[in-house]
N, CA and C atoms as an extended XYZ file, in Angstrom:
444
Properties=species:S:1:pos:R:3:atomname:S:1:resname:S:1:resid:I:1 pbc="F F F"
N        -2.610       17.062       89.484 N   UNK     1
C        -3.827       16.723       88.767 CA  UNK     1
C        -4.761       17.925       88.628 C   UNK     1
N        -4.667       19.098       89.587 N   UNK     2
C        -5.714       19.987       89.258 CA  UNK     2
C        -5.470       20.977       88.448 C   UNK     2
N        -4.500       20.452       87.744 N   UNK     3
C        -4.108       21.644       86.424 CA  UNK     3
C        -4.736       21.306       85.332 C   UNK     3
N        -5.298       20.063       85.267 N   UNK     4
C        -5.858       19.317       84.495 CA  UNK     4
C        -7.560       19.239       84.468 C   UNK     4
N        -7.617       20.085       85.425 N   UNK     5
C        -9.072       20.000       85.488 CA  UNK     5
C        -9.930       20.700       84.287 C   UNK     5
N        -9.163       21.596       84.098 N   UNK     6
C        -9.797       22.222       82.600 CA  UNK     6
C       -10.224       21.404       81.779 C   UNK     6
N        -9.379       20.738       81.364 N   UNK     7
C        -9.043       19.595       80.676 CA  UNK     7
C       -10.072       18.751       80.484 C   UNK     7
N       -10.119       18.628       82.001 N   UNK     8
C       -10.666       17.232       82.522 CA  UNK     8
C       -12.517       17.765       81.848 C   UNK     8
N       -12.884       18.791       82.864 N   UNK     9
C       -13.894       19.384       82.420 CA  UNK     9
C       -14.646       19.418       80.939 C   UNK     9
N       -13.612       19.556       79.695 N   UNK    10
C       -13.745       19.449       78.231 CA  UNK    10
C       -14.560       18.038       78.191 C   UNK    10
N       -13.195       17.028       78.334 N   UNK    11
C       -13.114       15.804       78.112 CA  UNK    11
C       -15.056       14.987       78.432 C   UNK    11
N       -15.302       15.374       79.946 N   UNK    12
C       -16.557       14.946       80.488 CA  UNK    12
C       -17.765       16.085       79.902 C   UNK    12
N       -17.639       16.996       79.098 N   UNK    13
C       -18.333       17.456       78.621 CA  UNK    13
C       -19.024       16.928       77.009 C   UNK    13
N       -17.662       16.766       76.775 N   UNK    14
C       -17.208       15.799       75.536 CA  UNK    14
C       -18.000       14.618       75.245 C   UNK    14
N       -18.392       13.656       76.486 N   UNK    15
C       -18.153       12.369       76.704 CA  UNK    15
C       -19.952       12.682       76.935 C   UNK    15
N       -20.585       13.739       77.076 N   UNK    16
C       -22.235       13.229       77.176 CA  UNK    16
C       -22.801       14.346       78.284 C   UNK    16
N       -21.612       14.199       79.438 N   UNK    17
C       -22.627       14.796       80.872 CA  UNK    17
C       -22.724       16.711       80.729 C   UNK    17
N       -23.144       17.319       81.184 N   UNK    18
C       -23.534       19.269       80.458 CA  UNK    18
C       -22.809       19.771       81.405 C   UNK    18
N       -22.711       21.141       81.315 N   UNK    19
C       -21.745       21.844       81.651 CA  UNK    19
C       -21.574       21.775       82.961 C   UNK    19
N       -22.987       21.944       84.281 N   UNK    20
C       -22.574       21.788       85.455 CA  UNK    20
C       -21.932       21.134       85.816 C   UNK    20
N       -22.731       19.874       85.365 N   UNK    21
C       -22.494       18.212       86.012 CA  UNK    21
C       -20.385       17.956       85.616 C   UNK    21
N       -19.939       18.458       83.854 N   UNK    22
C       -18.863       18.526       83.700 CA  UNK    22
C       -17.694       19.338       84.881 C   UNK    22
N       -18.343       20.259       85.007 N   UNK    23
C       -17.494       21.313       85.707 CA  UNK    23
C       -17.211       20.757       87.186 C   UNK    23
N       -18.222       20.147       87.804 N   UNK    24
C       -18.486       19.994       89.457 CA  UNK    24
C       -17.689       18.535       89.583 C   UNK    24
N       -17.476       18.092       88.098 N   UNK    25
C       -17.259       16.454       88.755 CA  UNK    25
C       -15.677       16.696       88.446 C   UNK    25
N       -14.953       17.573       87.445 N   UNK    26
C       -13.074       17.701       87.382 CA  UNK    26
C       -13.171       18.422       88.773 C   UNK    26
N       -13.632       19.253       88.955 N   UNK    27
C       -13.120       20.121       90.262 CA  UNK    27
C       -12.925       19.233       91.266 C   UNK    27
N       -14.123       18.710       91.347 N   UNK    28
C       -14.060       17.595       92.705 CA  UNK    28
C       -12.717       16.323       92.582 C   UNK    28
N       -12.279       15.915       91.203 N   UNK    29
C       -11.643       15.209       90.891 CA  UNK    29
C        -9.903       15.834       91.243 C   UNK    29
N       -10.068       17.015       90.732 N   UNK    30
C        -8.763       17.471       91.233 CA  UNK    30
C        -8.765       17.852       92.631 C   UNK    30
N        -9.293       17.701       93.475 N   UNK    31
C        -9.420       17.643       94.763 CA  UNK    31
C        -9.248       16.595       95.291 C   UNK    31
N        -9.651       15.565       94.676 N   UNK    32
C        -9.138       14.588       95.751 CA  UNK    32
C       -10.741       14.036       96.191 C   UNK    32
N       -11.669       15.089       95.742 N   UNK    33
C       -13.031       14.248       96.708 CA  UNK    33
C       -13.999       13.280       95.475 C   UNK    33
N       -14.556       12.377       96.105 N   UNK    34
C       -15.364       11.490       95.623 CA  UNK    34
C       -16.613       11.415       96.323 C   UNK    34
N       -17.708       11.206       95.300 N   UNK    35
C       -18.969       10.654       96.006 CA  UNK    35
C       -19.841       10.501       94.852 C   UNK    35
N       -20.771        9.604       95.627 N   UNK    36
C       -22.021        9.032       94.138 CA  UNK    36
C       -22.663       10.584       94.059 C   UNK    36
N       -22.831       11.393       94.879 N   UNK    37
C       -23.604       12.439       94.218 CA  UNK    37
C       -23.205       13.449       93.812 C   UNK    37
N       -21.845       13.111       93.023 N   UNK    38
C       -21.169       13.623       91.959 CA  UNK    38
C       -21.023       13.116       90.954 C   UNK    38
N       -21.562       13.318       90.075 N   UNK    39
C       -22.096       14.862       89.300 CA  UNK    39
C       -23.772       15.497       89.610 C   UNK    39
N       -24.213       13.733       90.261 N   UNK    40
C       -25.962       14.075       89.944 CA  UNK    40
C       -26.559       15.073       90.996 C   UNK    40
N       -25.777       15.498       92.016 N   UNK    41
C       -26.319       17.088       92.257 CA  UNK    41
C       -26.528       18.171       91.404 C   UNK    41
N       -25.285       18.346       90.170 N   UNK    42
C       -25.645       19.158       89.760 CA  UNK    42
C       -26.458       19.254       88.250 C   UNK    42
N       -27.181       18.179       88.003 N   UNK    43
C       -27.830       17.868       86.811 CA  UNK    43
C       -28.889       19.310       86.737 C   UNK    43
N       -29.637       19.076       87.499 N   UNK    44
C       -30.489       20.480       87.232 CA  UNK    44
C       -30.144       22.111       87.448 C   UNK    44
N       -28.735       22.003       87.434 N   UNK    45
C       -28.143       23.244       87.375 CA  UNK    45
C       -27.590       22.863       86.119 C   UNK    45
N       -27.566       21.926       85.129 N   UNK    46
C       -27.757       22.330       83.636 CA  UNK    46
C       -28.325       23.179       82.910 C   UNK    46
N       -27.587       23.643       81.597 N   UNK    47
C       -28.506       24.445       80.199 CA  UNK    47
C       -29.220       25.815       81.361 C   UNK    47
N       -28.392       26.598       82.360 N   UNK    48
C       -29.179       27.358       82.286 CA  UNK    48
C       -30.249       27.405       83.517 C   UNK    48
N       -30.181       26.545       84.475 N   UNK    49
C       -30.854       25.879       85.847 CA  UNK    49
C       -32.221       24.950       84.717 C   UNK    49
N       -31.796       24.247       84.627 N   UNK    50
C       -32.664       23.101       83.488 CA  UNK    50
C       -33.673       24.063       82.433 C   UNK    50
N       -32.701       24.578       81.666 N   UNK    51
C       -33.724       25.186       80.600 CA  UNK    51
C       -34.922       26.966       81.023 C   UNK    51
N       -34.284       27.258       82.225 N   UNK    52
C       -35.487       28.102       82.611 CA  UNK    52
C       -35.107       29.483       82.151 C   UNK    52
N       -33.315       29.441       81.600 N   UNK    53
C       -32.407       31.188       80.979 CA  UNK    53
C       -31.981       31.370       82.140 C   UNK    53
N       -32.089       30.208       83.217 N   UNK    54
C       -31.256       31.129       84.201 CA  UNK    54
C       -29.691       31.248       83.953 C   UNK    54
N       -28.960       31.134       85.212 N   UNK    55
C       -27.257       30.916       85.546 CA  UNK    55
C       -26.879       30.043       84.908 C   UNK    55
N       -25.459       30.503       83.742 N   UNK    56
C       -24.773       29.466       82.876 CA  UNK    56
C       -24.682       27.891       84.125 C   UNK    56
N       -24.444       26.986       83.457 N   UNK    57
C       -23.926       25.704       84.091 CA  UNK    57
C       -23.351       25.630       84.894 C   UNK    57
N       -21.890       25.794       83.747 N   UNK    58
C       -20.511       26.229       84.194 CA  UNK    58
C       -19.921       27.008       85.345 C   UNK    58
N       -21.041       28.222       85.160 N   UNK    59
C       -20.462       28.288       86.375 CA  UNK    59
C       -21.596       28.208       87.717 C   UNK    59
N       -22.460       27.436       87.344 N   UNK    60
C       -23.137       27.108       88.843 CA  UNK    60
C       -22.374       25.465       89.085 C   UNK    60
N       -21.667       25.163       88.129 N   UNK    61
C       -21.156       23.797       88.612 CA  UNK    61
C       -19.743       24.530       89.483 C   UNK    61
N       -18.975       25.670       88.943 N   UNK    62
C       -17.559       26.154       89.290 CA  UNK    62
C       -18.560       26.543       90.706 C   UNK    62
N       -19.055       27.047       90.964 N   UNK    63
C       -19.642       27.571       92.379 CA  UNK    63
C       -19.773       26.036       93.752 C   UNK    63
N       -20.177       25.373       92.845 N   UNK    64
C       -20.146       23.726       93.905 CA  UNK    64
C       -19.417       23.393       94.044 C   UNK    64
N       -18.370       23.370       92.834 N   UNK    65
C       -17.308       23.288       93.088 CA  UNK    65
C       -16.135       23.489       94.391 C   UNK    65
N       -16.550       25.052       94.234 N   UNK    66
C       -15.686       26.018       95.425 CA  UNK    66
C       -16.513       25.642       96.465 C   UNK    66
N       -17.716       24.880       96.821 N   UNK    67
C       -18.397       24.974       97.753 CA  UNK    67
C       -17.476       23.674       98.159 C   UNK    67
N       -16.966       22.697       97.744 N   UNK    68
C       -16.415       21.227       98.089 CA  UNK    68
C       -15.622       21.533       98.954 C   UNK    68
N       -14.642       22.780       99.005 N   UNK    69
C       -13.758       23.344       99.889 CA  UNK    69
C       -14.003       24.060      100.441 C   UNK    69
N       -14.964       25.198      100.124 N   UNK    70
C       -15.264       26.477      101.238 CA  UNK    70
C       -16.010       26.408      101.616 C   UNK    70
N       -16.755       25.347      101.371 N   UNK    71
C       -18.553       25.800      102.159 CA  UNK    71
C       -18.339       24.912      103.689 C   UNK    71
N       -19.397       25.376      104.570 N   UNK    72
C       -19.538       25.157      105.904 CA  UNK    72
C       -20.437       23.900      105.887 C   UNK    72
N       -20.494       23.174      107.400 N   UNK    73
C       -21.022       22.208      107.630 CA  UNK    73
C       -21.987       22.242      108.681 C   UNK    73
N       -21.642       23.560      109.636 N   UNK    74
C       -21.969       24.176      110.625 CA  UNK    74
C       -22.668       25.420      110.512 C   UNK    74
N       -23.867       25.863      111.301 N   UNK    75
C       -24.324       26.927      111.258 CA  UNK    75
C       -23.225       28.038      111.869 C   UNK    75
N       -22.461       27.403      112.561 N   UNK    76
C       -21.447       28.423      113.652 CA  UNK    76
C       -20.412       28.795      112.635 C   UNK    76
N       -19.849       27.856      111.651 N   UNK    77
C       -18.674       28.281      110.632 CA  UNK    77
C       -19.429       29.311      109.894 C   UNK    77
N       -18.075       30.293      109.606 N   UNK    78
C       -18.326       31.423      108.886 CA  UNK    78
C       -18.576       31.314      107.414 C   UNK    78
N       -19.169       32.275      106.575 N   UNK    79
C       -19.226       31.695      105.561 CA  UNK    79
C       -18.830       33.068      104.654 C   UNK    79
N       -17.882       33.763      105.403 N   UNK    80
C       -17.558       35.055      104.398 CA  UNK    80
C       -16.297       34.306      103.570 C   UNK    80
N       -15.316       33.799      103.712 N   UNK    81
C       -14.328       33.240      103.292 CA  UNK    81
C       -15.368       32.586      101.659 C   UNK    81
N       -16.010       31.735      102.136 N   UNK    82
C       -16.491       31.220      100.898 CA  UNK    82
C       -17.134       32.029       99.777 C   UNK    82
N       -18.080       32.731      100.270 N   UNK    83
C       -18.615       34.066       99.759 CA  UNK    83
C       -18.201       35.280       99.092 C   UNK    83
N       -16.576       35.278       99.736 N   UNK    84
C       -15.514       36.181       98.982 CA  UNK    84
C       -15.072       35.485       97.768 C   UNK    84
N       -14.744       34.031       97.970 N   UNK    85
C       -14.544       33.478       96.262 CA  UNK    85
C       -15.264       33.245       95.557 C   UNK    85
N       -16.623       32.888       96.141 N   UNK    86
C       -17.988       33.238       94.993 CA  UNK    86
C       -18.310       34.256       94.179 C   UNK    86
N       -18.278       35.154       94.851 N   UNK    87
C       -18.431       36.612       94.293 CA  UNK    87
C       -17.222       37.030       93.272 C   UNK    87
N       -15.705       36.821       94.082 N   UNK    88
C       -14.947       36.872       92.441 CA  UNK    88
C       -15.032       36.045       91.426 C   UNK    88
N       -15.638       34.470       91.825 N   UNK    89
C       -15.942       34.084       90.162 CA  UNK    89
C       -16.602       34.808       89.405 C   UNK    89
N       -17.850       35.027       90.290 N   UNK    90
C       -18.807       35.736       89.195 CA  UNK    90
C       -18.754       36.726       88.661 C   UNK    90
N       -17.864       37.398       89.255 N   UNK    91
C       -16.567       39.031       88.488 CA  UNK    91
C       -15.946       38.460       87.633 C   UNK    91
N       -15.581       37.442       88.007 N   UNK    92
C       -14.629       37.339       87.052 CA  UNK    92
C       -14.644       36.472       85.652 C   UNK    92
N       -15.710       35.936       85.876 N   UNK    93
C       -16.573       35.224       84.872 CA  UNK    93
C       -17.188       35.976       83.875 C   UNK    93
N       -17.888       36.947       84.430 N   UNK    94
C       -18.972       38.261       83.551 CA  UNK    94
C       -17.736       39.006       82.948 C   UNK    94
N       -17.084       39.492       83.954 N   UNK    95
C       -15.388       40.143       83.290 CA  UNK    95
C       -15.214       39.829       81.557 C   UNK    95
N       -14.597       37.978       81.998 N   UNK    96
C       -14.392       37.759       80.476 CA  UNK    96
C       -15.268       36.877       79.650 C   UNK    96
N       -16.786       37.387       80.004 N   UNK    97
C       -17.668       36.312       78.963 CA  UNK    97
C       -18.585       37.222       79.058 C   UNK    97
N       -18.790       38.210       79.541 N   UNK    98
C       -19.953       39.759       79.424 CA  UNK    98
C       -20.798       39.120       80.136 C   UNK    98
N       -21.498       38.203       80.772 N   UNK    99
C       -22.536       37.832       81.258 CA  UNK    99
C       -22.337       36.250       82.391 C   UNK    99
N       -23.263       35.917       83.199 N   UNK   100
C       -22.789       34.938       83.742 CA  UNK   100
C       -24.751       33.883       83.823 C   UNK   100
N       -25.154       34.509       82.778 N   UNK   101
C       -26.461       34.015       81.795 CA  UNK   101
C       -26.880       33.712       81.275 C   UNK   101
N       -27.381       32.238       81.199 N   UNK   102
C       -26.840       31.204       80.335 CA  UNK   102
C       -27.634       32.080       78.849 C   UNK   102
N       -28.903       32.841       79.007 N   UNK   103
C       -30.088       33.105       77.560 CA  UNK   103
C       -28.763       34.177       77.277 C   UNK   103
N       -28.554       34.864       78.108 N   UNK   104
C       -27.407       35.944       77.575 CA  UNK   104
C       -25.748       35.870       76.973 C   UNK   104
N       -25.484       34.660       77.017 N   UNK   105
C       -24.180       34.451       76.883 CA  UNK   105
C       -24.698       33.216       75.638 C   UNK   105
N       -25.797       32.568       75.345 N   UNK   106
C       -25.874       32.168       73.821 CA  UNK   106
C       -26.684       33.035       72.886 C   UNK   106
N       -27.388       33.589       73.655 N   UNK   107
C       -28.350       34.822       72.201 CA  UNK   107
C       -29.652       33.457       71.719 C   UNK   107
N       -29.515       32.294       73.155 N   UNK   108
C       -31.033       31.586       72.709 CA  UNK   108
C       -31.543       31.170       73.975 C   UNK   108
N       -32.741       31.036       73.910 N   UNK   109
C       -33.642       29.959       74.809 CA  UNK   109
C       -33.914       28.986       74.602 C   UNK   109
N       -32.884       27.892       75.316 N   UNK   110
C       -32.820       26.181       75.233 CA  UNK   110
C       -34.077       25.803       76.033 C   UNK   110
N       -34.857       26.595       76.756 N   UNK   111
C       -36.543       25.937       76.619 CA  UNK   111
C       -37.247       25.470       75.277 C   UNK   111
N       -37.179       25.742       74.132 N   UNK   112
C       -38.082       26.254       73.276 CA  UNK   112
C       -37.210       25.340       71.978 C   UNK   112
N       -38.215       24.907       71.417 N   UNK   113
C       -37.614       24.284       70.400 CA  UNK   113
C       -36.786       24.906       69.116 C   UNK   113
N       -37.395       26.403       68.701 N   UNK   114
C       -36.629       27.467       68.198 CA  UNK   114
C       -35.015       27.393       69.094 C   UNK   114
N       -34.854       28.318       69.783 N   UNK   115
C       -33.939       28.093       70.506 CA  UNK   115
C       -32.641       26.870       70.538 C   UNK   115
N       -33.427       25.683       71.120 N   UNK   116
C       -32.641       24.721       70.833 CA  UNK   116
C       -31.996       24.288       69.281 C   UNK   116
N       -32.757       24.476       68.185 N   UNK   117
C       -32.480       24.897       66.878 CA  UNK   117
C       -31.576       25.785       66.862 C   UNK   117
N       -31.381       26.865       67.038 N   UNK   118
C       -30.834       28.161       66.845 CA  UNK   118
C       -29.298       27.671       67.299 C   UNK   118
N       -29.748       27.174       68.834 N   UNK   119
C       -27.980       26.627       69.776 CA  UNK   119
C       -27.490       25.340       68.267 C   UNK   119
N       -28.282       24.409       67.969 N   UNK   120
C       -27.522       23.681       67.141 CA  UNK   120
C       -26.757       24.076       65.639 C   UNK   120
N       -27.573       24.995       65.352 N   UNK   121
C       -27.198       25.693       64.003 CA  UNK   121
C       -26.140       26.182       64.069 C   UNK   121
N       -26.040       27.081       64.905 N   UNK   122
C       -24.703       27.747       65.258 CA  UNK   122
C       -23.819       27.437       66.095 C   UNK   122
N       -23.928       25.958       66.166 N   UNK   123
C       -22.574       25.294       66.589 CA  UNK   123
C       -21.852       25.925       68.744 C   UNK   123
N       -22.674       26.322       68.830 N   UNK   124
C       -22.826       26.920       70.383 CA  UNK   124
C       -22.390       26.342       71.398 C   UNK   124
N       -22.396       25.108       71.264 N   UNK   125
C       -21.427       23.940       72.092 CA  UNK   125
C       -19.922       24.608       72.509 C   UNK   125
N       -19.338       24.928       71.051 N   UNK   126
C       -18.208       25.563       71.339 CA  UNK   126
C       -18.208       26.602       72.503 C   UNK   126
N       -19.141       27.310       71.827 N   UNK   127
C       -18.734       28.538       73.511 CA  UNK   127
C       -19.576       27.749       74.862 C   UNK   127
N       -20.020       27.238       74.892 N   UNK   128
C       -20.234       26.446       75.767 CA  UNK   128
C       -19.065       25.617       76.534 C   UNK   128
N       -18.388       24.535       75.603 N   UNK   129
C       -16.828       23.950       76.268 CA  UNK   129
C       -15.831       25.137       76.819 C   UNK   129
N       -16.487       26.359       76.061 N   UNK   130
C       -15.184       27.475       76.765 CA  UNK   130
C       -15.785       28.294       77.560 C   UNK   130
N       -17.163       28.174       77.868 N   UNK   131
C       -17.282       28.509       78.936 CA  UNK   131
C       -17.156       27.485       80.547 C   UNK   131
N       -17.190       26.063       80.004 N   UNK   132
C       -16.959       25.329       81.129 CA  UNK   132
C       -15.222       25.017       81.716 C   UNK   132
N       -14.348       25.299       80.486 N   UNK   133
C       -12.841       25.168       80.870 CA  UNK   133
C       -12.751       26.882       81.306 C   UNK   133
N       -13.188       28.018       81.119 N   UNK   134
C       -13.124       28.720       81.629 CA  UNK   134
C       -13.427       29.390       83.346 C   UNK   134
N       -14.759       28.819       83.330 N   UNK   135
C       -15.469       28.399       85.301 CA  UNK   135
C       -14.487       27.283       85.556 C   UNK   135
N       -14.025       26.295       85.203 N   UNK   136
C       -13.088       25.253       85.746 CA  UNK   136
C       -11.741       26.065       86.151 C   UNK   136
N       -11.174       26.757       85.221 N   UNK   137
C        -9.581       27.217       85.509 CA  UNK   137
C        -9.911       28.183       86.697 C   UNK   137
N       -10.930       28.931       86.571 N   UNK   138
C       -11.525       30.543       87.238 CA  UNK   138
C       -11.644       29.911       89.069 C   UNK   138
N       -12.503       28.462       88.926 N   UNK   139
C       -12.283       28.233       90.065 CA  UNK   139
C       -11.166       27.471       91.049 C   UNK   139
N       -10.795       26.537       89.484 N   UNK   140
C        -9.182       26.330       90.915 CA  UNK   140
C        -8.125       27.049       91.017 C   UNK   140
N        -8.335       28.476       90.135 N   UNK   141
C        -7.375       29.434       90.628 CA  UNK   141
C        -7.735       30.034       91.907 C   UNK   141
N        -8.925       30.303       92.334 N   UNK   142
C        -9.945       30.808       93.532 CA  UNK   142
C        -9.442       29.804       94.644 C   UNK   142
N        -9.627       28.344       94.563 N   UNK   143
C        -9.448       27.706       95.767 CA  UNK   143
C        -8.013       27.226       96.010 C   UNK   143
N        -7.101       27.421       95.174 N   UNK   144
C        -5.744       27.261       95.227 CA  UNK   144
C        -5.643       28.832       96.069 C   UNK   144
N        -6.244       30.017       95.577 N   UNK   145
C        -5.718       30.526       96.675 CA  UNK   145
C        -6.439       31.233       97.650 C   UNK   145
N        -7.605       30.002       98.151 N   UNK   146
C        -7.858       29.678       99.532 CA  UNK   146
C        -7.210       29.269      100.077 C   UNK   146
N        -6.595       28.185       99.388 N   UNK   147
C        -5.217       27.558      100.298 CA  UNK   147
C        -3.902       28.081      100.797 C   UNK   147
N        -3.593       29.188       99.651 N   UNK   148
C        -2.499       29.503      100.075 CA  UNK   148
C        -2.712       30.631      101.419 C   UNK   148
């Protein structure tokens, strides 16, 4: 099933919920984990951390994602393991999308009603779905090989 998460990611992007909330809820799905506060943790890590130009969605949802498996529960657990696959998403994200920003990776500010105009005109969604099947594949290639 977690080959499908890309997929999956499109599909729930598709269907209404934004890029974090899309991204955090296939990952978790191809994992195996469930909970009510999935997706709605990551609602305000939408559009950008809710509209402010910050960090794409996508990949602050691919980051919670990797957190479902790598992150600690304990102050005593280490947290370089997790921290090492964080850091290559975000290499590897900027790598192949030049930026990992949400104002920088559309050329608008979804604060602003201009902006939001500008994202609809030019059809921006698209790089948007490819930036969320892109943080989706980026991270279960990362925690597949945590596992291994």
């Amino acid at each position: 099933m977690s080959e499908q998460a890309p997929q999956r990611s499109l599909e729930l992007f598709k269907s209404g919920l934004f890029c974090a909330e899309s991204v955090l809820l296939a990952l978790a799905e191809s994992q195996g984990i469930k909970s009510d506060l999935i997706p709605r943790i990551a609602t305000g890590f939408c559009s950008g951390i809710s509209r402010t130009a910050g960090m794409c969605g996508a990949v602050s949802g691919a980051i919670m994602g990797i957190d479902l498996v790598t992150g600690r529960n304990s102050p005593t657990e280490s947290l370089e393991a997790n921290y090492a696959l964080i850091q290559k998403l975000i290499s590897r994200f900027e790598k192949q999308y030049g930026s990992i920003n949400c104002h920088q990776l559309l050329g608008c500010d979804l604060a602003t009603e201009a902006g939001q105009r500008y994202f609809m005109e030019n059809h921006l969604m698209e790089s948007c779905l490819q930036y969320a099947e892109g943080a989706t594949s980026m991270a279960l290639s990362l925690i597949a090989e945590f596992r291994s």
